[in-house]
C-alpha positions, 0 to 999 in steps of 0.5 A: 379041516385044518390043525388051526384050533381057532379055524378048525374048517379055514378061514372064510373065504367068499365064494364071489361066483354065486348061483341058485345052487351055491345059494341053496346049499347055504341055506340047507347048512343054515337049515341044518345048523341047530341039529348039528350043534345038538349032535355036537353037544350031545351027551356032554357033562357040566365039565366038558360043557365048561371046557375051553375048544382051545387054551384061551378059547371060549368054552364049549356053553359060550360057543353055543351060546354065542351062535344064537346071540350071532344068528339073530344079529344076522337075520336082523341085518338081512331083514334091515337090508331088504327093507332099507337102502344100505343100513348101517348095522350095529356091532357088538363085543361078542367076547364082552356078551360071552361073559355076561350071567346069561352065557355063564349060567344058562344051559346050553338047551336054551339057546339050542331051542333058540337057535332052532325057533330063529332057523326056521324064522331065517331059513324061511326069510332066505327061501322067500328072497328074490334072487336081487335082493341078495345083492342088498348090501350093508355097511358094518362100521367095524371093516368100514365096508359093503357087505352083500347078502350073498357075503353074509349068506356065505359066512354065517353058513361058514359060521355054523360049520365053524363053531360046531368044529370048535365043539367036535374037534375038541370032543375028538382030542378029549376022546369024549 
């Protein structure tokens, strides 16, 4: 953990020796993500639902909101991946998403049950994949590069971590 309210676990670091084991134990962060973020908001009121993590952050319904809306941009682009050579994957304003009435008015359930049903589709994606398929790359425009599958494994399991953090290192501050 660090005191960088935006990057409560650190910044993403790729991990470039990877093995079966390193592969398993992202999958197993991906497989336990929905509970975590359960955990995470358990309990909460409307209020502290609608509490920012930081000043100028998104609030805690945005951030559960927003992980879903992320994950299945993620299984999407591994499933372009392995069926496509080298695709070019589509970004997306995520501010701009965390803003529109779905986010702003839906309970954070919804997208809990969501991100459950899309865990179990991905995780048995991931557990299927040969072990060169991970290398599979994509292109993302936004940072004009190469993404490996072994990359976007890695980060969207940093990403589960991270954003739960955003909602459990504020409940620590608030003392909820």
């Amino acid at each position: 953990m660090t005191d960088d309210l935006r990057y409560p676990t650190g910044k993403f670091t790729f991990d470039a020796d990877v093995t079966p084991d390193k592969r398993a134990t992202s999958i197993a962060t991906i497989r336990a993500a929905p509970a975590l973020f359960r955990q995470a908001v358990h309990g909460l009121t409307e209020a502290q639902i609608n509490t920012p993590y930081r000043p100028d952050g998104w609030t805690v319904r945005q951030v559960v909101h927003h992980v879903p809306e992320s994950h299945m941009n993620a299984y999407i682009r591994f499933k372009l991946a392995i069926t496509e050579d080298k695709p070019t994957v589509k970004p997306y304003s995520e501010d701009a998403w965390s803003k529109l009435p779905d986010v702003t008015r839906e309970p954070v359930d919804t997208s809990l049950t969501l991100l459950d049903a899309l865990h179990k589709r991905w995780v048995t994606l991931l557990e299927t994949m040969k072990p060169e398929q991970f290398a599979r790359t994509v292109f993302h425009p936004e940072y004009k590069r190469e993404m490996s599958l072994d990359y976007l494994l890695q980060m969207y399991a940093w990403h589960c971590g991270h954003h739960a953090a955003h909602i459990t290192t504020l409940r620590t501050r608030k003392g909820w």
